[in-house]
SEFI-249823 format. One record per residue: residue number from 1; residue in three letters; chain; x, y, z of N, C-alpha, C in turn. Coordinates in pm, whole numbers, padded with zeros to 5 digits. Example, Ala and Ser with C-alpha at 12.3 -4.5 7.8 and 13.67 -1.06 7.14 Angstrom:
<sites>
+-----+-----+-------+--------+--------+--------+--------+--------+--------+--------+--------+--------+
|   n | res | chain |   n.c1 |   n.c2 |   n.c3 |  ca.c1 |  ca.c2 |  ca.c3 |   c.c1 |   c.c2 |   c.c3 |
+-----+-----+-------+--------+--------+--------+--------+--------+--------+--------+--------+--------+
|   1 | ALA |     A |  01319 | -00569 |  00780 |  01230 | -00450 |  00780 |  01320 | -00330 |  00780 |
|   2 | SER |     A |  01285 | -00225 |  00708 |  01367 | -00106 |  00714 |  01290 |  00003 |  00787 |
+-----+-----+-------+--------+--------+--------+--------+--------+--------+--------+--------+--------+
</sites>
This chain:
<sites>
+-----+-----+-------+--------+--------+--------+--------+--------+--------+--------+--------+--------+
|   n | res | chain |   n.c1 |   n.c2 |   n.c3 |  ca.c1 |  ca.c2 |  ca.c3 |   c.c1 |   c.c2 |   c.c3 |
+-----+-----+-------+--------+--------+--------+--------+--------+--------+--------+--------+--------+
|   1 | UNK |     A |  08392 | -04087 | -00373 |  08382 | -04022 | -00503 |  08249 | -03946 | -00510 |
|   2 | UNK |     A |  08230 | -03799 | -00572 |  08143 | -03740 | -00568 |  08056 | -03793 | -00698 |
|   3 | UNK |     A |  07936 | -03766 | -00711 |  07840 | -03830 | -00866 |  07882 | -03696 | -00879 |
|   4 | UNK |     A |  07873 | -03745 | -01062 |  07884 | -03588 | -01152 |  07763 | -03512 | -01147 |
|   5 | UNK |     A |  07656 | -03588 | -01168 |  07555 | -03452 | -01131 |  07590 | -03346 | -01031 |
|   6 | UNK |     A |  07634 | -03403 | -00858 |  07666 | -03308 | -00740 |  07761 | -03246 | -00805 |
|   7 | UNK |     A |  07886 | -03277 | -00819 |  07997 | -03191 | -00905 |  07946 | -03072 | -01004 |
|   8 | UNK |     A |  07834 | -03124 | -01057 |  07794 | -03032 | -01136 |  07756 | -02908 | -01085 |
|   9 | UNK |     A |  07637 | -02929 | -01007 |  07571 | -02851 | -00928 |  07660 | -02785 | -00869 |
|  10 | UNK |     A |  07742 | -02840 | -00762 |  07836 | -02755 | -00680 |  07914 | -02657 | -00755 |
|  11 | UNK |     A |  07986 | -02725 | -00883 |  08036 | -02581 | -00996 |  07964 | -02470 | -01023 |
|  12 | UNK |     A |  07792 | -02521 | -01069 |  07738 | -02450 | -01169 |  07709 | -02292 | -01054 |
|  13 | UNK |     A |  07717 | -02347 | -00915 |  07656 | -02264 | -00812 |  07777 | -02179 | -00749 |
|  14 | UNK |     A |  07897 | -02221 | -00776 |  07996 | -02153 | -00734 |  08077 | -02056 | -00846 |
|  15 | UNK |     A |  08040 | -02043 | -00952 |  08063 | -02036 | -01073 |  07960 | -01906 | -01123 |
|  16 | UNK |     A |  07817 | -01912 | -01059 |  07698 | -01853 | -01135 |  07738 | -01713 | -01065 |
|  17 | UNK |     A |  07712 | -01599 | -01148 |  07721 | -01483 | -01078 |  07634 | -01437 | -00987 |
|  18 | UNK |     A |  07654 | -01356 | -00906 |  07588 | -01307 | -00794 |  07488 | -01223 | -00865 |
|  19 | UNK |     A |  07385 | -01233 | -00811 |  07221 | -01141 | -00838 |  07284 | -01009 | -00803 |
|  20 | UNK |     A |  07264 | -00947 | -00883 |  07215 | -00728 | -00864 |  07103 | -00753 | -00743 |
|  21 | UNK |     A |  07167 | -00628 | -00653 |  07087 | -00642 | -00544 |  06945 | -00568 | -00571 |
|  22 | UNK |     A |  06824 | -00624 | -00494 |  06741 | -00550 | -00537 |  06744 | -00418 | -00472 |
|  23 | UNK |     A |  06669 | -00344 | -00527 |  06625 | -00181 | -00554 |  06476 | -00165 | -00500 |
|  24 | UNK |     A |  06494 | -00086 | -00392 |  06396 | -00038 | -00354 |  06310 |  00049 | -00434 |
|  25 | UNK |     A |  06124 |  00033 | -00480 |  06084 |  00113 | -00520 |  06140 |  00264 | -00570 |
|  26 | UNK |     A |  06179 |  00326 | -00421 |  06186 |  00454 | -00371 |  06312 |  00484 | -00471 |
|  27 | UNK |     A |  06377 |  00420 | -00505 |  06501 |  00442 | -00545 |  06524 |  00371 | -00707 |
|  28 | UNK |     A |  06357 |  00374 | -00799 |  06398 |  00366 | -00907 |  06408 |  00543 | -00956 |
|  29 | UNK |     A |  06513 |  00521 | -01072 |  06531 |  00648 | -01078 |  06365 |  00717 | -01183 |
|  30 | UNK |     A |  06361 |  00886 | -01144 |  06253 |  00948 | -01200 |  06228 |  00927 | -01381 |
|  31 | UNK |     A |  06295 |  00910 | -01396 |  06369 |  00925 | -01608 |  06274 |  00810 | -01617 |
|  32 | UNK |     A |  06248 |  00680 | -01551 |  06232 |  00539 | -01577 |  06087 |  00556 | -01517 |
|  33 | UNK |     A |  06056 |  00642 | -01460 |  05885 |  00651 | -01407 |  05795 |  00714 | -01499 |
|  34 | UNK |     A |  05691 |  00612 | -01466 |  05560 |  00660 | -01563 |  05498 |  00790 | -01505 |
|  35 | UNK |     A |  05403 |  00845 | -01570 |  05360 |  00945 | -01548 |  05268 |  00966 | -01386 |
|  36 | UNK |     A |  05213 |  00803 | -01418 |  05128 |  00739 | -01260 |  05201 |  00701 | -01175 |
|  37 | UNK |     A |  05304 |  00627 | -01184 |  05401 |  00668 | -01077 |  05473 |  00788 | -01007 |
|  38 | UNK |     A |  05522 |  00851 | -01115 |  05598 |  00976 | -01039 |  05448 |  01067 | -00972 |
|  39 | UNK |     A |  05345 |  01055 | -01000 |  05263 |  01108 | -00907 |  05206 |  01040 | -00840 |
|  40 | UNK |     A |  05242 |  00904 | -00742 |  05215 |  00867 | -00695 |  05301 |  00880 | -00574 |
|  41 | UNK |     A |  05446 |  00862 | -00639 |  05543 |  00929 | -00536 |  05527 |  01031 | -00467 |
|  42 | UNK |     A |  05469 |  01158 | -00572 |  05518 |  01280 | -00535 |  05377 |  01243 | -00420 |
|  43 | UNK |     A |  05268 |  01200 | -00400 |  05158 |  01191 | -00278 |  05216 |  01069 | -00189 |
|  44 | UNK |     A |  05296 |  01006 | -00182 |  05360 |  00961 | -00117 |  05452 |  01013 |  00000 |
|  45 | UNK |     A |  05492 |  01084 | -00068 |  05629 |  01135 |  00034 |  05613 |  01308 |  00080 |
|  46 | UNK |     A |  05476 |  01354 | -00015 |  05424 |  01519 |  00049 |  05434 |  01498 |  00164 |
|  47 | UNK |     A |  05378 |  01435 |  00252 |  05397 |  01444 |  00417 |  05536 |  01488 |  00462 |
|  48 | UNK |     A |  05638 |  01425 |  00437 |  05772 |  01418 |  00452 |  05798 |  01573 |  00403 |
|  49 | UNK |     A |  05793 |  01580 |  00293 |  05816 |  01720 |  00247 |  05752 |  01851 |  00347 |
|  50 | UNK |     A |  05590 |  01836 |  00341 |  05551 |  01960 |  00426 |  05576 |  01965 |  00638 |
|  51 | UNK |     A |  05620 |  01866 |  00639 |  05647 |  01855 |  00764 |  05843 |  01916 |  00744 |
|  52 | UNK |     A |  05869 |  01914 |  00675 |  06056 |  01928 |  00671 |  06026 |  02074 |  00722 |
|  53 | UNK |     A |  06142 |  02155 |  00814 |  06130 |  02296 |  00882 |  06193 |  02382 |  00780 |
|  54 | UNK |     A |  06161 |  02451 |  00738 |  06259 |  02555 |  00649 |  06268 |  02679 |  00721 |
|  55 | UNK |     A |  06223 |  02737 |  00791 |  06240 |  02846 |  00867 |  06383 |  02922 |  00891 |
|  56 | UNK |     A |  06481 |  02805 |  00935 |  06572 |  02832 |  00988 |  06683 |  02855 |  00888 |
|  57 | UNK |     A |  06665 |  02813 |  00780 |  06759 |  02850 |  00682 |  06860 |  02947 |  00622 |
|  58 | UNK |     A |  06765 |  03067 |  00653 |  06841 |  03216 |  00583 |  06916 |  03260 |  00710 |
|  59 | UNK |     A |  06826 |  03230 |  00857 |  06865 |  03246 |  00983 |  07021 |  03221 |  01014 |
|  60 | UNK |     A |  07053 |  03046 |  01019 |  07180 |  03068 |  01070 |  07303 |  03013 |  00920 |
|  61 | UNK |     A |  07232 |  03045 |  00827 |  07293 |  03030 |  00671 |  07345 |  02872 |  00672 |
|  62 | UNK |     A |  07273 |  02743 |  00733 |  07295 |  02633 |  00713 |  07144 |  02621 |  00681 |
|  63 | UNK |     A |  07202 |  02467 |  00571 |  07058 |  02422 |  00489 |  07025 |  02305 |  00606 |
|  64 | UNK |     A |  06890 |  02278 |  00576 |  06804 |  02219 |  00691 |  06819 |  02040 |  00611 |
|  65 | UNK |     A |  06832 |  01923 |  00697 |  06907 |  01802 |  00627 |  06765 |  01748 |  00615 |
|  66 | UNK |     A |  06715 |  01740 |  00531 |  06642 |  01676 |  00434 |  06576 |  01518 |  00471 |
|  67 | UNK |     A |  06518 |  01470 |  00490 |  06488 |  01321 |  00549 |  06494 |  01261 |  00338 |
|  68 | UNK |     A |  06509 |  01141 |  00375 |  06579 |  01108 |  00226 |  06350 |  01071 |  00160 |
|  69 | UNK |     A |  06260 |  01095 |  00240 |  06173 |  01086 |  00158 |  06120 |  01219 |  00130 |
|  70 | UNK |     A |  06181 |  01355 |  00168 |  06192 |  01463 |  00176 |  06217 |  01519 |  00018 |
|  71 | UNK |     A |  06364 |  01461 |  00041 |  06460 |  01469 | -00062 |  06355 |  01405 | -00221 |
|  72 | UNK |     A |  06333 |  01283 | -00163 |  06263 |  01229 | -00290 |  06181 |  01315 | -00341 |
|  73 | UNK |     A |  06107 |  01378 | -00228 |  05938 |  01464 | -00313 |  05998 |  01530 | -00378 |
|  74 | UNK |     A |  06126 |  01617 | -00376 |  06156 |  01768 | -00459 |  06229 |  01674 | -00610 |
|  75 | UNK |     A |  06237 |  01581 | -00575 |  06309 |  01498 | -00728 |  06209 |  01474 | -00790 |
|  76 | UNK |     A |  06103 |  01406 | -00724 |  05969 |  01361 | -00786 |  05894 |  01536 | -00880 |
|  77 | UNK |     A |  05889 |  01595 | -00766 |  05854 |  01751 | -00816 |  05903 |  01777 | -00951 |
|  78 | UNK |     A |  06037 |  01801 | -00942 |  06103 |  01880 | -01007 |  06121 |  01792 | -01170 |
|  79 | UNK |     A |  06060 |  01685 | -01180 |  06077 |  01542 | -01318 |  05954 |  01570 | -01334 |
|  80 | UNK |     A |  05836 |  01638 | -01236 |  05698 |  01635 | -01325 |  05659 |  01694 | -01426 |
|  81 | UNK |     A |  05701 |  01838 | -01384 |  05655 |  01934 | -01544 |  05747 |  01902 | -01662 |
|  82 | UNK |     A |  05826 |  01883 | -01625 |  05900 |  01803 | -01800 |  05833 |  01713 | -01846 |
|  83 | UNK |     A |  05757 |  01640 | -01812 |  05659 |  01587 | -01848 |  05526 |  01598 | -01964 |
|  84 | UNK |     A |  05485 |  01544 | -02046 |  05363 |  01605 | -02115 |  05277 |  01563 | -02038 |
|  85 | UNK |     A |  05153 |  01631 | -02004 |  05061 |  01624 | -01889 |  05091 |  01613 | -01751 |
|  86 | UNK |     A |  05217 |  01630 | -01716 |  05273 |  01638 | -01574 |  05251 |  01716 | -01474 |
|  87 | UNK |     A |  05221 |  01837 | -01570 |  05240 |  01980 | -01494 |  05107 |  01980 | -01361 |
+-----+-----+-------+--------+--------+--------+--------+--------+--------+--------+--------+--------+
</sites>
């Protein structure tokens, strides 16, 4: 015979919902960032950005694929001047 406490436990744990997975920094969205954050990002991930090649773009009329901390700087960018004191 199992004790009711174990019974308990074993329910309460099979029963309890599963945790929201966590979220990487990188991937809270811009709307939800402070003003010191989103510019902390955007010096974060400039490297990524000024190293990305754009050259080739107009050349063979395909866009150049973006590294996803690439991607981030122009999101981070583009949420700053909406900002009051962002600009």
């Amino acid at each position: 015979m199992v004790p009711p406490l174990l019974t308990w436990i074993i329910t309460a744990q099979s029963t309890a919902p599963t945790p929201a997975p966590m979220v990487a920094a990188t991937e809270k969205p811009v709307q939800w960032m402070t003003l010191q954050e989103l510019r902390y990002e955007r010096d974060r991930t400039r490297p990524a950005w000024e190293t990305t090649e754009l050259d080739g773009v107009l050349a063979d009329g395909h866009l150049p694929v973006f590294s996803q901390d690439a991607h981030r700087h122009q999101v981070v960018a583009n949420e700053l001047p909406r900002r009051p004191g962002g600009g």
